[in-house]
Each structure stands twice: as structure tokens, then as C-alpha cells.
N, C-alpha and C positions, 0 to 999 in steps of 0.2 A: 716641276715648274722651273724654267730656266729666263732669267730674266737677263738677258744677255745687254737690254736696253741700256742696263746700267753703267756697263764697261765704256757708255761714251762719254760718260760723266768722268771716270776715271781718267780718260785723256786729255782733260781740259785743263792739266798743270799746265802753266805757262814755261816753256825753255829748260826744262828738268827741273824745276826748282823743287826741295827737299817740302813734303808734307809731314807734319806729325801724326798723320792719321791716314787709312785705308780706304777707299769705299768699298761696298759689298752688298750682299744683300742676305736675307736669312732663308734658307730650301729644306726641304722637307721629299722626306721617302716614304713615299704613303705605301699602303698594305692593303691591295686590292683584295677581299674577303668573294671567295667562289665555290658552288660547292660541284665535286665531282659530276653530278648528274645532273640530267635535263627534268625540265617541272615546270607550273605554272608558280607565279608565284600570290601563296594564299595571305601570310603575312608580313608586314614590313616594321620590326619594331623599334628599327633603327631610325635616326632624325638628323639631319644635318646639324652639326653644333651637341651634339651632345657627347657628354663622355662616360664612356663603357669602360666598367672593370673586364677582365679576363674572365671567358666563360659567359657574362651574358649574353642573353639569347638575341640576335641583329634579325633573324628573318627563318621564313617557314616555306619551304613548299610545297605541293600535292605532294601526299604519301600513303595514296590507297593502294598501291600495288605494291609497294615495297611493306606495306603492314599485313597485306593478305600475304606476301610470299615467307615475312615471319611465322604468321600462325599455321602456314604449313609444314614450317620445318621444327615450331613446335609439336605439333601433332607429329611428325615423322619420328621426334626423340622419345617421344612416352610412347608409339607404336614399337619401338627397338626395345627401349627399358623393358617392358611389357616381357616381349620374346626372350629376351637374357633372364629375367626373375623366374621366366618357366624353364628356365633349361637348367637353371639350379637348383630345383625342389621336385617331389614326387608329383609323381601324378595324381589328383585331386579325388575324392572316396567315390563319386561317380562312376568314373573312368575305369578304376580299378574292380567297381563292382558287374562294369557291363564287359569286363575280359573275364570275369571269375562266372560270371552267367554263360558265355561264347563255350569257356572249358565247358562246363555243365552238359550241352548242349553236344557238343563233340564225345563226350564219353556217351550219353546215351546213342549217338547214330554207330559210335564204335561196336554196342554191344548187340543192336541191328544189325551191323555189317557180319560180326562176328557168327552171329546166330546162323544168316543166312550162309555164310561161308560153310561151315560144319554143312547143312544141309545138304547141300548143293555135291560135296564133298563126299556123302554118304549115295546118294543118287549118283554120281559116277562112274562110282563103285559097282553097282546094281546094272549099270549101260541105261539110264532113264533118260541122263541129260548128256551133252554133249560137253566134251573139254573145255571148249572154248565157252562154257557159261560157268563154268568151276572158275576158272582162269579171272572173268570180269567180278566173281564175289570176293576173292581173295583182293584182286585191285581194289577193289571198294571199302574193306576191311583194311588194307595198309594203306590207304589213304586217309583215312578216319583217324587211325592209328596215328599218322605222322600230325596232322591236325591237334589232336592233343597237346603233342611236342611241342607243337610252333607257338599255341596259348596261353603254355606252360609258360615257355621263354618271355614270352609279352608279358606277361604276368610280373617275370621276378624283376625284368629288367625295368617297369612300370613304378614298381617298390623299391629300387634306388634314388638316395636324396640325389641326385645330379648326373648329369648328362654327360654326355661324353666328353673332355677337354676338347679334341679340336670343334666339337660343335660350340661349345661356350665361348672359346677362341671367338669363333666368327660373331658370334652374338655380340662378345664386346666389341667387334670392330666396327659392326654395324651400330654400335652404338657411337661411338666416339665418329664414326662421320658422320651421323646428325646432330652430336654437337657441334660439330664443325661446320655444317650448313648453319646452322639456328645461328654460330657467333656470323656468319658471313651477312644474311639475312639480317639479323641488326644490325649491323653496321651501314649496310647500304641505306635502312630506315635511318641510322641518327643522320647520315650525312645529308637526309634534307632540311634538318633544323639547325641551321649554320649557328654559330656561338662567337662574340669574340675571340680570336686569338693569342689577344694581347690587350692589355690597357693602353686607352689614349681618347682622340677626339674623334668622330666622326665628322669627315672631310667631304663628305658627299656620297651622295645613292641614284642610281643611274636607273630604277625601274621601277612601276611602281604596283603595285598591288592588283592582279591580276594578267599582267603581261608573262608571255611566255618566258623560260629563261635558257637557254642554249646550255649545256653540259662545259665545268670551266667559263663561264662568263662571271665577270667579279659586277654583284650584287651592292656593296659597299664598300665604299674607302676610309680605310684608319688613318691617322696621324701619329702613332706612340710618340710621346716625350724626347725617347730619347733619339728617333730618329730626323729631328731637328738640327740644324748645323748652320754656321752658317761661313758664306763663301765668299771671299774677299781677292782685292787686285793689288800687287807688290810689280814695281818697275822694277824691271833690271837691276841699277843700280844698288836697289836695299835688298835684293835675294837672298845674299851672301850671309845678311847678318840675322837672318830668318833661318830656326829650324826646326825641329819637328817634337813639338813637345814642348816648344816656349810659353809661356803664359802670353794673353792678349786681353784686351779690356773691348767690350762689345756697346756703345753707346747706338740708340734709337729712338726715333721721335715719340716721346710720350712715356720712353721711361725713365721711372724716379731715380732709377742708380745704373751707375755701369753696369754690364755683366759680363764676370769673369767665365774664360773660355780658353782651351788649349787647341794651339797649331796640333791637328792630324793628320796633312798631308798636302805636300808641296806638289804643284804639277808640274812634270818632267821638260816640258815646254811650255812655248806662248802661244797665247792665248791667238795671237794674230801671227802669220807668216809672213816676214819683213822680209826686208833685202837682202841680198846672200853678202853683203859687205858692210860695215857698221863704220859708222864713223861716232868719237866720243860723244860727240853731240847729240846722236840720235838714238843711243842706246837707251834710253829714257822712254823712249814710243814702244819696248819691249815689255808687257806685261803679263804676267804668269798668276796663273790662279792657285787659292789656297785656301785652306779649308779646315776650320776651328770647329770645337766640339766642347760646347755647354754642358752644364751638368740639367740634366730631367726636369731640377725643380725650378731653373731658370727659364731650360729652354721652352716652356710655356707659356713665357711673355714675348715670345717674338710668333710670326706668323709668317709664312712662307709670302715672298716677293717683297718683304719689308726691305726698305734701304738701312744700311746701318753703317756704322764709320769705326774703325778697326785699331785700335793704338796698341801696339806691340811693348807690352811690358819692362822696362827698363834699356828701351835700346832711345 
């Protein structure tokens, strides 16, 4: 809020003459509250005039997408957990009993294959059967054979507590990136329940309950304490004895005592762009703006575009 109105009041010294006092007025940096994403907005529990500590809750908006896209990347984290808890224990008495049945199953077709093998092997002999039917019983028998072998091996490596390192490797990795969706996936959920940032007043709300809200659009405006100040006019002629960090006394219509306030910043020029050549006389129509800074529990008696009158502490 720039109430620049005022600065005409400040010109109305008559012919330079020395004032004991400033005019000014008191401004405020409000804290436009927005939240990253677009949404409807479902609740508004913020109020004009009211004051919020840090952390309470100002407004809500849809969050059925962003709560369903949570409880998928929940689910994704206990499907991963899941897979790494099995890749570090045996295999389950089930499991182990239908490899130990498969063996079972393979020694008897061994001792068929092996049977007919011999046979086949003796009728060759004799000229009954043909080479090449000796030849398919022996394949048959060292396939059966190897079959064994392979059930064996599933077997013992089935009866080891844990899996192979780089397979657990991967397990955990696949785990720790669905913690990493799941913390992402909440966080895009809290940022539709916007919260104070900071303690102050609420200075205004621009929408209201049910209106769409654009991605970045500030929802409400704070006022903190201590971004309160207030900004006052010094002619030329008293610049000099003005510096930064002096004490100032703050009087305003309606309050009961001065309020003490320190000069924070002189402005480098004026305020108005005068004539490129000064005469003593009219250096006085030169006025440079300045800018004092209350303490929080004061500056909550002044309100932005207030007039206030500025006396510079022992000068």
C-alpha cells in the first residue's frame, strides 16, 4: 500500500521553515499465502481480521488425487518390503516340499529310463533293434539323469537363509525408491492444506469457497508484526542530521503514547526530480523518504496507510 497522497501534505511547510516533526504514514509487507498446485478450493478457514499463530490451518483444497496417488505409492512400498523380506529367508516348507516331491518323481522316470536303456542295449546286441533306438534310450536315461541334478541343486540352494547379495542389492533399492515416491506423494497431499507461515493478522482472502484456484495464486494475505514500518519525509535541509539507526518517536491519531522506532533506511534520493540547479531557497522542496522500524509489540497499533508524525529523538 503506497499512500504517496501524503507527500502533498509534507510540502505545505511554508518558505523552508524548520518543523519539529515528520509526516509519514505507517506500510506494511503483507505475505501473500499460495499453495504450489491448482484445486478447487473446499475450505476457507481463514477470516479477514483475524490472527493466526504459525502452523494454523488458513484453507483446504481438493485432494482426491493427490490422496489416491499416496495410497499407491503406499501400496508400492509394502509390495517392495514384501519382495526384500523374501529374498532374505528360505523358502517356505511348501515350496521345499514340492522340489523334494519333483526329485522323487525324476529318480523314478531315471530308473524307467535306465531300465529300458539296458534293454534296448541287450537287443542290439542280438541285431533286434536298430542303433538309432539304443541311441534315443540312453538320451532319455541321461536326461532323467541330469534332471535329478538340476532338483538337487533347487533344492539345496531353496534351503539357504538368503539370497544372493546382488539380488537383495536390488531389493533394497527397490525399496528405498518407493520410499521416495510415498515421501513425494505426501508432500504434494499436505501442500493442498495450506497452514500459516508465520504469525500475524489476516489482511484479506481473495476467494472464496468453491472457486477454482490456479497453481501459485495467493489464497490469503498476512500481515506479521513485524513487517510493519513506518515511512516518513525529511527535507533536504535536515538529511544531514538523520542516520540510520537513530531513535524516532512515532505519534498517531488515537494513540495513548508515542511509539518508539528506529531510522532503518534512508532513501538514496528524492522522492520528486527537481531542477538540475538549486537555489538556497528551494532546496527545501527536496524530500527524501525514510523508513523506521517498531518493535512487533508496538507495531500492532498502527495499520497500514495510517498518517503519523515523526520526531527524531534528540535532534
Amino acid at each position: 500500500m503506497r499512500c504517496i497522497a501524503v507527500l502533498a501534505l509534507m510540502l505545505c511547510a511554508c518558505g523552508g521553515e524548520q518543523q519539529d516533526y515528520y509526516q509519514g504514514y505507517a506500510e506494511g509487507d503483507f505475505v501473500r499465502v499460495a499453495a504450489p498446485f491448482a484445486g478447487r478450493l473446499v475450505k476457507l478457514s481463514a477470516q479477514r481480521g483475524d490472527r493466526v499463530k504459525a502452523g494454523e490451518p488458513l484453507y483446504v483444497l481438493e485432494q482426491e488425487s493427490e490422496a489416491a496417488d499416496r495410497r499407491e505409492a503406499e501400496e508400492r512400498l509394502e509390495s517392495a518390503q514384501a519382495r526384500l523380506a523374501n529374498q532374505t529367508k528360505a523358502r517356505r516348507a511348501p515350496e521345499l516340499a514340492m522340489i523334494q516331491a519333483e526329485i522323487r518323481q525324476a529318480e523314478a522316470s531315471v530308473k524307467v529310463s535306465e531300465l529300458l536303456f539296458r534293454r534296448r542295449q541287450t537287443l542290439v546286441d542280438a541285431d533286434a533293434i536298430s542303433k538309432q533306438e539304443l541311441d534315443e534310450a540312453r538320451a532319455s536315461y541321461e536326461r532323467d539323469r541330469a534332471r535329478i541334478a538340476e532338483l538337487r541343486a533347487q533344492l539345496t540352494n531353496a534351503k539357504l537363509p538368503v539370497a544372493r547379495p546382488d539380488e537383495i542389492k536390488a531389493a533394497e533399492a527397490e525399496v528405498a525408491a518407493a520410499k521416495a515416491e510415498l515421501a513425494q506423494a505426501e508432500w504434494r497431499l499436505a501442500q493442498k492444506s495450506v497452514s500459516a507461515p508465520e504469525p500475524g493478522r489476516i489482511n484479506d482472502t481473495f476467494f472464496v469457497e468453491g472457486e477454482w484456484i490456479a497453481a501459485g495464486a495467493p489464497v490469503v494475505s498476512i500481515l506479521p508484526a513485524e513487517n510493519i514500518h513506518v515511512r516518513f519525509f525529511v527535507p533536504e535541509p535536515a538529511l544531514g542530521a538523520i542516520h540510520v539507526g537513530d531513535p524516532v518517536s512515532v505519534r498517531c491519531d488515537g494513540c495513548a503514547a508515542p511509539i518508539s522506532a528506529t531510522v532503518s533506511f534512508i532513501a538514496p534520493e528524492a522522492e520528486f526530480t527537481p531542477p538540475v540547479i538549486y537555489s538556497r531557497e528551494s532546496r527545501y522542496k527536496l524530500v527524501y523518504l525514510l523508513r523506521a522500524q517498531t518493535s512487533p509489540q508496538d507495531a500492532v497499533l498502527l495499520h497500514p496507510g495510517q498518517p503519523v508524525e515523526v520526531t527524531v529523538v534528540g535532534k
